[in-house]
C-alpha positions in Angstrom: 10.0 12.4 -16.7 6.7 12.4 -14.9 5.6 9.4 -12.5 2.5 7.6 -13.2 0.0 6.3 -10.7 0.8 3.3 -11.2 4.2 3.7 -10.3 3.3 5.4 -7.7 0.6 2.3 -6.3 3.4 0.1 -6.9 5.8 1.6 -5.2 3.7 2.5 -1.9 3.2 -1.8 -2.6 6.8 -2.4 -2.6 7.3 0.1 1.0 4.3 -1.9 2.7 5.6 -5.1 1.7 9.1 -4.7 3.2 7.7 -3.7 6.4 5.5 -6.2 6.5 5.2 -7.2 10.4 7.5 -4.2 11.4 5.7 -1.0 10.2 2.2 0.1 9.7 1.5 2.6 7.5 -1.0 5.4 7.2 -2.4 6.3 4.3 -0.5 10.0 5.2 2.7 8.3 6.1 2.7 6.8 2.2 2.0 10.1 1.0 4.0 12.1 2.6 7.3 9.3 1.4 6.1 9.5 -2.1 5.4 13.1 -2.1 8.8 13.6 -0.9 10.3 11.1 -3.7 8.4 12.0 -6.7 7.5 15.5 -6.0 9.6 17.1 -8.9 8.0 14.5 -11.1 4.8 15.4 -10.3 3.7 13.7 -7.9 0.4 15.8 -6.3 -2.1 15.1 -3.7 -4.6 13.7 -6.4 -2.2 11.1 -8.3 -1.4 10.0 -4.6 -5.1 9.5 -3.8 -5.6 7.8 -6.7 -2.7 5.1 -6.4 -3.7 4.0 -2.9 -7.3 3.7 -3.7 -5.9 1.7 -6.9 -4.1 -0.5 -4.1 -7.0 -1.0 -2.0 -9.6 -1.8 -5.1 -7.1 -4.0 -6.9 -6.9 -6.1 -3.3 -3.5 -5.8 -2.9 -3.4 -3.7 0.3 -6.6 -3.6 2.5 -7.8 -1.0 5.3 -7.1 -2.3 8.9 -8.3 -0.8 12.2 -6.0 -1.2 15.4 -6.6 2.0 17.0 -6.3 4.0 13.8 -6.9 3.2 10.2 -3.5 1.3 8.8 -2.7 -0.3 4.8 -1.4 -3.5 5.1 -1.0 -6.6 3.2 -4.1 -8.6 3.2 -3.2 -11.7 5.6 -3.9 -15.0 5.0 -5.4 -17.1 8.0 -3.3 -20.6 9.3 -6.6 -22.6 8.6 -6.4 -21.0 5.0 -3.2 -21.8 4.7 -3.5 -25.4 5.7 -6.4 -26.1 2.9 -3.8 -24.6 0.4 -1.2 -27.2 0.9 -3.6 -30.0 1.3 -4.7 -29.5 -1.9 
């Protein structure tokens, strides 16, 4: 059975997620861990490209910048936060 990319985005979602505050991941590192999953479904460089891009568009992951380019959760800000609750 062949992968899509959108199990593929939602997967690379679901590793981010967990290792939220622990691990940051590069767009390579999530390659390389669903290349190595899905390959003999496959999973190619292309459909790999295409997932995190549809992760990044969709606003579900965004591009950091700490000394390297890193796909993390978008977080929310306390003062956000704070408006949400009042409301």
């Amino acid at each position: 059975m062949a992968v899509t990319v959108e199990q593929l985005s939602d997967e690379m979602y679901e590793m981010v997620k967990r290792d939220m505050g622990v691990k940051k991941y590069k767009s390579m590192d999530l390659q390389k861990a669903m290349r190595k999953k899905y390959e003999d479904q496959g999973a190619d460089r292309k459909m790999l490209k295409l997932a995190i891009r549809g992760l990044i568009d969709s606003g579900r992951c965004v591009y950091t910048y700490f000394g390297g380019s890193f796909i993390e959760i978008p977080h929310e800000e306390g003062a956000a936060m704070r408006l949400d609750k009042e409301e």
